[in-house]
N, C-alpha and C positions, 0 to 999 in steps of 0.2 A: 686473838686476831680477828679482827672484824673487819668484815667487807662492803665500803657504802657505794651503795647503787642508786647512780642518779637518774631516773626517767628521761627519756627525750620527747618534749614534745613539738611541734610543729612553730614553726615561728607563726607568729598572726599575718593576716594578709593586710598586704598595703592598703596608707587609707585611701577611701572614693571605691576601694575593689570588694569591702566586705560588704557581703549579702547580695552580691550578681554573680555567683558561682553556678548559682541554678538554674538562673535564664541564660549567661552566657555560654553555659554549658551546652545548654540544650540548643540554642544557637548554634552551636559551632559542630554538636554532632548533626544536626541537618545539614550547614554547609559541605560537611565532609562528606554526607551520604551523597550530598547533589555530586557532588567532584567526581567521586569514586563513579556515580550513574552517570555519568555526563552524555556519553551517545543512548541513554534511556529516555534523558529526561530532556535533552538538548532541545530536539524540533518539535516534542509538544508544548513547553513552550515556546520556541517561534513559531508554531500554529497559533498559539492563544493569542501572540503581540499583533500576530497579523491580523486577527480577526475583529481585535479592539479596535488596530488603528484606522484598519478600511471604515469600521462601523462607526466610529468618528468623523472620520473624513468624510463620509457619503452620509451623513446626519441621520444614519438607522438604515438606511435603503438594504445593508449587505446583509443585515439580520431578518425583514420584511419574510415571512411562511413563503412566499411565492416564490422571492430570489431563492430560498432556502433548499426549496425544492428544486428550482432552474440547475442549481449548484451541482446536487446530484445527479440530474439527467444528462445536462452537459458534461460531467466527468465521468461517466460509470465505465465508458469503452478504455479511457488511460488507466483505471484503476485496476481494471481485467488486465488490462496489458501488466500493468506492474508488477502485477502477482508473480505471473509466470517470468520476467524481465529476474525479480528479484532472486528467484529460483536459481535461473541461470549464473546472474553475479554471484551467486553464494558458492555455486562448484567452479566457477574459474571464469568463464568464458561470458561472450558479449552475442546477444543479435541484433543485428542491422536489417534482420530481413519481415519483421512482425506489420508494421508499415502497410509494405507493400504486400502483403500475405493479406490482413485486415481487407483491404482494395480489393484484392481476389475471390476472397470467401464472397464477398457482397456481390461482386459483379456475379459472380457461380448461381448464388441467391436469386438475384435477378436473373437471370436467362432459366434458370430450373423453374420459378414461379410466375414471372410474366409472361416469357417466350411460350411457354411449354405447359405452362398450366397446372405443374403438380401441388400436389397439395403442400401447404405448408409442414405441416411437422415430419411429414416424409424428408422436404426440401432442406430442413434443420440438419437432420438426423446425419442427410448425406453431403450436407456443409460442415457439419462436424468433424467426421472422416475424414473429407479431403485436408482440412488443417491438419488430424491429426499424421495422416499421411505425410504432406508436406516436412512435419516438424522431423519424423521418423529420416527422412531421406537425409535431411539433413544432421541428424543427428550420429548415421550410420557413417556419413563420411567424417564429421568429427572424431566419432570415438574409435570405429574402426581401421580410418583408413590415414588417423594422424593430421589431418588438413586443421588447420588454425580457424579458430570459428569465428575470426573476424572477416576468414576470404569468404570462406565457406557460406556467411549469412549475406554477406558483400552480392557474394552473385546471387542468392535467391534474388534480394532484394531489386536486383534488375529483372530479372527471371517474371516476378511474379508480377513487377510493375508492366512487363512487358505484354505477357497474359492479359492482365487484366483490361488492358487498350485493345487487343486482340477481339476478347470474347465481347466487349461495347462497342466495336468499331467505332471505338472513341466519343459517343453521344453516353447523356443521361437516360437511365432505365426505369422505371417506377411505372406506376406505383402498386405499393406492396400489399398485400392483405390486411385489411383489418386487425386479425387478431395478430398476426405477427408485431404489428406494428404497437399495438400495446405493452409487448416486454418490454422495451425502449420509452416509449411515452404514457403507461395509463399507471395506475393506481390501484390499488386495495376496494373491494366492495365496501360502501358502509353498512355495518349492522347495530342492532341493541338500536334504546332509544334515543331519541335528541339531547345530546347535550353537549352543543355547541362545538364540540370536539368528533377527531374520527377514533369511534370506540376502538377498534380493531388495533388500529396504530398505536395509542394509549396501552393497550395488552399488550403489543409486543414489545414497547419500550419496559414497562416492567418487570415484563421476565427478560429482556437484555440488562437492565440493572444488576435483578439476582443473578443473573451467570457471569457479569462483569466481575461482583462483591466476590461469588466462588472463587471463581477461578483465580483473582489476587489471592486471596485469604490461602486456598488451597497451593498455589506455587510460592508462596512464602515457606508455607508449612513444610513442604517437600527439601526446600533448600538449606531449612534449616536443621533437618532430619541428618540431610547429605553436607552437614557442617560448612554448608557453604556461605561464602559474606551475602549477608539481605541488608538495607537498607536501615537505618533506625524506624524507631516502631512510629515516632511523630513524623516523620517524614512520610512512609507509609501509607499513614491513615490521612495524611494529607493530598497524598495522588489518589488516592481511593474515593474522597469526597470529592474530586475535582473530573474524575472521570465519572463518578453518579450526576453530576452537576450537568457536566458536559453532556451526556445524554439524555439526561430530564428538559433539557434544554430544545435539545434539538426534536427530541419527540414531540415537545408542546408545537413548536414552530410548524410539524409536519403538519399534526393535527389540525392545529386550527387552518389549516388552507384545505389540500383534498388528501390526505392522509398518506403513508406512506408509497414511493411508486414500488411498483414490480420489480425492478431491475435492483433497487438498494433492497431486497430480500436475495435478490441472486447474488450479490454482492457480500453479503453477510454470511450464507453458505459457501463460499469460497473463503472467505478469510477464517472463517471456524475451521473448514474442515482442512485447508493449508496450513491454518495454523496448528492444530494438532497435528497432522502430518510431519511437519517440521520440529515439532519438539517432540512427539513420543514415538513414534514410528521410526524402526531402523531405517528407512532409506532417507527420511531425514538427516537422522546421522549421520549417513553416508555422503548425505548431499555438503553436508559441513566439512566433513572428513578429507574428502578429495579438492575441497577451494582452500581448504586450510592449510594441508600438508598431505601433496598426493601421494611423494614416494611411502611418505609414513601409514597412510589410507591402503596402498598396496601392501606394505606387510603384516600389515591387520588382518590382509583378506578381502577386505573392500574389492567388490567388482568394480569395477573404477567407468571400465566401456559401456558397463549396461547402465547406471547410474547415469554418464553422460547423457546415450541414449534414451532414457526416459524421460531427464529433465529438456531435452528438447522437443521430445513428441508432445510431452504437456503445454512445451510451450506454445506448440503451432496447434493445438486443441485449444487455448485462449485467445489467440489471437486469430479463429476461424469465430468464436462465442464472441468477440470483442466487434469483430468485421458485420456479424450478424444483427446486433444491436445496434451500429453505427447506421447501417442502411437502412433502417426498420426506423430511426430517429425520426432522420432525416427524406426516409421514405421512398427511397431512391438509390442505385449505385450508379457511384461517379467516376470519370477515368482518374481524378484526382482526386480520391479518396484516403484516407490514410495518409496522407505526406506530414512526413516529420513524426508521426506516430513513436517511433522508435526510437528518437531525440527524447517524447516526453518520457516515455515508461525508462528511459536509463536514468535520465533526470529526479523520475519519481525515486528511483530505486535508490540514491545517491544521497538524497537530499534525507527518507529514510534509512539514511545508515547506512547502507553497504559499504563495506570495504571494494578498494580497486585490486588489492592483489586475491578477493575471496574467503571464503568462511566464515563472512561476517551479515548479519546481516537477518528480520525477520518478516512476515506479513506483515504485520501492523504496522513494519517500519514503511513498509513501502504505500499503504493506503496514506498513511499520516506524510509523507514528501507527496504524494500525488495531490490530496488534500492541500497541502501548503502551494502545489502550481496552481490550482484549481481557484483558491480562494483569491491569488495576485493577481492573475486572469480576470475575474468575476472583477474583485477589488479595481483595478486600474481603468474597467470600461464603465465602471457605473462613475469614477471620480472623472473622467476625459483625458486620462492620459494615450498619447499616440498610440501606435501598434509599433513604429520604431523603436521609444522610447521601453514600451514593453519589454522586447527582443532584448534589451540593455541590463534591464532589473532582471530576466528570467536568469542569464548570463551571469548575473554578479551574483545571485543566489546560491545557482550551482558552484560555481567555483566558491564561497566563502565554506560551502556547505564540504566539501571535499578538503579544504583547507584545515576545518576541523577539525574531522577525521585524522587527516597526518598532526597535528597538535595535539590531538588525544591522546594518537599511537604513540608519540615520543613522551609526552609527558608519561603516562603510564609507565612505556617503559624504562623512564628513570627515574 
């Protein structure tokens, strides 16, 4: 009795389709990894598209070292707001009252160092506090006393707008100190010798490179430790070249004008150190935990009230830092200071990624939406579009950007 055993093998592939198995392969696992990153990868490139097409349209103007620089000076105080804004939306809750707090701190500013004559870093120290005070007050009613933290910011935001016409009896206050007014407008000393760039600026762009390169390479490694889905390896190594690019870029720009300002170093310390904060530090965790799933954050253990409580003191300690560089800019506090403040940094926060119901949401998302206002902004007044017309595109932004968001969240979860 004998047994014939026939092999099976593969039918051949259709013709025109043999030999693109390899490229359409590798095609098609990049498109998958974009899908799957979609709110990762989503708004840095509409960062990129926007930066092309302004830099088109304005025949180079919005790439020029100078605007390059303008860019950052004029947006440092939304991007301080963002941080702590994003903060907020990640545990649940909204402020309406950052604004008019910004307004406050400045105007406190001014009467402590014009009126009154203190020294400036004394005048910091005790602007500091009163933000972070302000944030605490109101944080104590949110998490303690149950108040919805859209009334609860609602009335700061008159509260503080109200103050701050009070302590100016409605006139402009200035002018500010010298060096204060440098955090806001100066620069980096130049050192080493001539060479046509600012040394200093040059060093720090390439040790941002090497902590950029780490830090992917490194939360790759981790995720993939923690068997969790990463990106394909060509995909990857293609946001990794594109973010060295992207800052080789902007460093050369800085340099060749007057080298980095002050404020994009304070700026850089906040998003490092928020950013670690929010990814390895429990109250990170926590801060996800309670916008994600509060009852489920409560049977974890999660202090749910101090959590709130903190992320709001932090936030009125940013928006007193935000308030302080705004006046220092501009070198002056105004009784219209800050208006609409709290429109941009929800805006920033939105446009990077936040979720509307919470727990979603990172640093980088929120410099990268604040970045993409900043650049429409810049963008629109160097091309001559209205300020009407502005108001129309910032508007259609925000909502496609939040539209997204709920097309991500369905898709995904079906």
């Amino acid at each position: 009795m004998s047994t014939d055993v026939t092999a099976k093998t593969p039918a051949p592939a259709p013709p025109g389709k043999q030999g693109s198995a390899s490229g359409g392969g590798l095609l098609q696992l990049m498109l998958d990894g974009m899908r799957r990153n979609m709110r990762q990868y989503g708004m840095l490139m509409a960062l990129g598209l926007i930066v092309v097409l302004f830099a088109v349209w304005s025949d180079g103007d919005l790439l020029l070292p100078r605007n390059v620089s303008n860019l950052v000076l004029q947006n440092s105080y939304i991007l301080i707001l963002a941080i702590g804004m994003m903060l907020v939306i990640i545990a649940g809750h909204i402020d309406l009252s950052v604004g008019s707090l910004t307004a406050f701190v400045g105007a406190t500013a001014a009467v402590l160092m014009v009126r009154n004559d203190m020294p400036w870093p004394v005048a910091v120290i005790l602007c500091l506090a009163i933000g972070a005070a302000a944030g605490s007050v109101q944080g104590f009613f949110i998490a303690y006393l149950g108040i919805p933290s859209f009334i609860v910011t609602l009335a700061g935001m008159l509260l503080f707008r109200g103050l701050t016409e009070i302590f100016l009896k409605g006139q402009t206050l200035g002018p500010f100190p010298k060096d204060l007014q440098k955090i806001a407008n100066g620069f980096l000393p130049e050192v080493g010798p001539n060479t046509n760039y600012h040394n200093l600026t040059l060093l720090l762009g390439i040790a941002l490179i090497a902590f950029v390169v780490y830090q992917e390479v490194r939360d790759r490694k981790r995720q993939r430790e923690f068997s969790l889905d990463v990106p394909p390896l060509n995909l990857f190594l293609l946001k990794l070249v594109a973010l060295v690019a992207a800052v080789l870029v902007v460093t050369l720009l800085l340099a060749s004008y007057k080298g980095a300002p002050i404020v994009l170093l304070i700026l850089g310390v906040l998003v490092v150190g928020f950013g670690y904060l929010m990814r390895n530090a429990i109250i990170g965790r926590h801060i996800y935990a309670i916008g994600g799933n509060l009852p489920a954050a409560k049977l974890s253990g999660v202090k749910d009230k101090k959590v709130t409580f903190l992320v709001f003191l932090n936030m009125g300690m940013l928006a007193a830092l935000a308030g302080l560089v705004f006046a220092a800019r501009f070198n002056a506090a105004s009784p219209k200071a800050g208006l609409n403040f709290e429109l941009e940094a929800i805006a920033a926060s939105f446009i990077g990624g936040a979720s509307m119901s919470g727990g979603v949401g990172t640093v980088l998302g929120a410099i990268i939406g604040g970045l993409v206002l900043g650049v429409l902004n810049n963008g629109m007044n160097l091309v001559g579009i209205g300020t009407d017309w502005q108001q129309v595109i910032k508007g259609a932004v925000l909502l496609a950007a939040v539209g997204f968001d709920v097309w991500n969240k369905r898709r995904v979860g079906s």
